[in-house]
Steps between C-alpha positions, in 0.01 A plus 500: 500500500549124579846335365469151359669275726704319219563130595966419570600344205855379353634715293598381147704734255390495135846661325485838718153512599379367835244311558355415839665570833335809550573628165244726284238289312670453135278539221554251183394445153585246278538544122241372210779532194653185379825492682745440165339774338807688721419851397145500553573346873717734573256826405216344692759436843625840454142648514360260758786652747466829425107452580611401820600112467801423752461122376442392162412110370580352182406203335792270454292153317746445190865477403425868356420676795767378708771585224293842491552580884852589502444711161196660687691578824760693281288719319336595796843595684572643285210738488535547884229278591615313812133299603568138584379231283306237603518170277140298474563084483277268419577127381808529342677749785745271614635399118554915441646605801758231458578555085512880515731643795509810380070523502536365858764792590301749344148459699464598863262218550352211404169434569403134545147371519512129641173408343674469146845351688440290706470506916607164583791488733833567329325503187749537232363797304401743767839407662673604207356813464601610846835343463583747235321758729800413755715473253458876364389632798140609459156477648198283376180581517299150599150622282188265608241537248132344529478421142851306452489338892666187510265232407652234698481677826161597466385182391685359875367739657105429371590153548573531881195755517330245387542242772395781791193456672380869389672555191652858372325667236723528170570838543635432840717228328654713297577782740679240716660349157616849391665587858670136518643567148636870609616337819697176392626678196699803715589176745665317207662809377655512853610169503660522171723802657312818430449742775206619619561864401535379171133383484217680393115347452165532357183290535240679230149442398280661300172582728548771785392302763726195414788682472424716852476143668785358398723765563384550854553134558829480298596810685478315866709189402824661322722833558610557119451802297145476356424606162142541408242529252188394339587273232324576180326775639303602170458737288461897566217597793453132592880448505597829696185473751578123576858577575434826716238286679740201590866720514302676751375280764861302475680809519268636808564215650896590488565219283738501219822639333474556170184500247372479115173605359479219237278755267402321155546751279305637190674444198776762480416616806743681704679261719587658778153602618544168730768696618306837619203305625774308752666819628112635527413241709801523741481883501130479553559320831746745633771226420713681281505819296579484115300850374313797651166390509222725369189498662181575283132515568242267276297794402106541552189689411731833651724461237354489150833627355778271425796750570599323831520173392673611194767701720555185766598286171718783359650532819548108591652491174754758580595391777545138331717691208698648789628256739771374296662859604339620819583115659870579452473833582208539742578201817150443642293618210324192467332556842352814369089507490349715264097602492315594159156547691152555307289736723446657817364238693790264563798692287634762786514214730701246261695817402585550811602161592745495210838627529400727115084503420303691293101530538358554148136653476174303456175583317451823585715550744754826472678488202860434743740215627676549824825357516605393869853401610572295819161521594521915450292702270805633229309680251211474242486416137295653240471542131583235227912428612403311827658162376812711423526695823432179678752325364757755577378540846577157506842509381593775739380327757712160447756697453452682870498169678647226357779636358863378569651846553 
């Protein structure tokens, strides 16, 4: 199996989580409630981490929210919840950060994007932001963003373009404009005092090719911690196929340290699917592990019943229901593959390959399911309990080899 080569970065820590430096890929999410609304904050934080978010984002736009953060950062103490939280600026950043102290102490970050700042040099805004960054000790997050790029450097930029004797197109522009913005920006945060392993950035756009472009290029001029994303990747398929597609180029090409599917979800949908499809891309690449994977056939004309497909939900939904326990008591679990196979044409094989498989019957095939372990015939299944058996078979299994004892 080939290893990703993963580009040397600096490494940045967000509260107790590193990022870049050869650290794991962090996964992050960022919160939809309205941020003085302190109790419903806190319940969607709390189940964003425990989905697997080791960085969460909160808006922080209003007097409100900022009086809210400390409040929020409490409760969630004070329900064990540790994750780090990340505060979003826009506009009015600088004016917060310097009224509420005890918002600023809270967060573990503030993340800046210079397109609604400012990037002039010493501009008076962004410098304030990352004087209070100094100031309390944290890291910033330096967020380009296609849709809010500053105006003023793109129109100096299409200006000079302009004068060239075979002009840019304006897409070209405003790759160049985005990685000058991410570029001066960390410079200026330098100059005002602010280490470079306190400096995390982003560069996002919305189309998968864009944002593969500009992170290879943005990824050749600068050594900070890269955090990346489509931005406004959509809605369901179209918003979890569009990030896969662009996460995974980036992320083959060892580029990156920490990443957010920016799902649009349905109306009370369940937030933290942005979360699984994240840790499903990074597991799918043999990045990282998060949950035993369960391999399934798509079915065919071999298998008119439904019984496998119903048993490879029942059991990816057990497993799901279990890892809160078997991750704390089970080290390695997650690496686990499991096979709920269809028929005899390609089940003994996947079973096989699978640490735990099971080969159901097809149309008109013996009514049995073979159940292989570590590549080794174990036993055969019959009668109307094979779900149940499986699942135990299963248990004692984990049990055998990932247990701490």
């Amino acid at each position: 199996m080939s290893v990703i080569k993963r580009k040397e970065t600096i490494q940045v820590m967000v509260g107790d989580v590193a990022v870049g430096g050869g650290a794991p890929i962090v996964v992050q999410s960022m919160t939809n409630t309205d941020t003085a609304d302190i109790d419903e904050t806190v319940d969607q934080i709390d189940h964003l981490n425990k989905a697997g978010s080791e960085l969460v984002r909160i808006t922080v736009n209003n007097d409100a929210a900022a009086k809210a953060v400390p409040y929020i950062k409490e409760k969630l103490i004070n329900r064990g919840v540790t994750v780090p939280i990340i505060g979003d600026f826009h506009y009015n950043g600088h004016v917060l950060l310097t009224k509420y102290p005890d918002m600023a102490e809270s967060l573990a970050n503030f993340r800046i994007n210079p397109g609604n700042t400012g990037t002039k040099t010493r501009d008076k805004n962004f410098t304030t932001i990352v004087e209070q960054a100094i100031h309390y000790d944290k890291s910033v997050r330096i967020g380009v963003n296609w849709g809010s790029l500053d105006q003023q450097l793109l129109a100096e930029k299409m200006d000079v373009n302009n004068t060239l004797s075979e002009p840019k197109s304006a897409k070209e522009v405003m790759f160049d404009t985005m990685i000058e913005s991410a570029v001066r920006s960390t410079e200026l945060a330098k100059d005002v005092g602010l280490g470079a392993n306190k400096i995390i950035v982003s560069c996002k756009m919305s189309h998968v090719q864009d944002v593969i472009e500009v992170y290879t290029r943005l990824s050749e001029v600068m050594n900070q911690p890269l955090h990346v994303g489509l931005t406004e990747a959509g809605m369901g398929m179209k918003g979890m196929v569009a990030s896969s597609a662009a996460l995974s180029v980036i992320l083959q090409r060892g580029i990156g340290d920490t990443i957010r599917v920016s799902l649009t979800p349905q109306p009370g949908a369940d937030r933290a699917l942005e979360v699984e499809v994240a840790q499903q891309i990074l597991q799918s690449l043999n990045i990282r592990s998060f949950i035993p994977q369960v391999t399934a056939c798509p079915g065919c004309g071999r298998t008119k019943s439904t019984y496998f497909q119903e048993l490879a939900e029942e059991i990816q939904e057990y497993i799901k229901e279990s890892m809160p326990v078997w991750s704390k008591t089970y080290p390695g679990v997650e690496e686990m593959d499991v096979a709920v196979m269809g028929c005899i044409v390609n089940g003994p094989g996947e079973s096989k390959a699978a640490n735990i498989g099971i080969s159901l019957p097809g149309t008109f095939e013996e009514p049995k399911a073979p159940v292989y372990i570590d590549g080794e015939h174990a036993k055969t299944l019959r009668g109307d309990n094979i779900g149940k058996e499986f699942k135990q078979i299963l248990n004692e299994y984990i049990a055998k080899n990932y247990s701490n004892n």
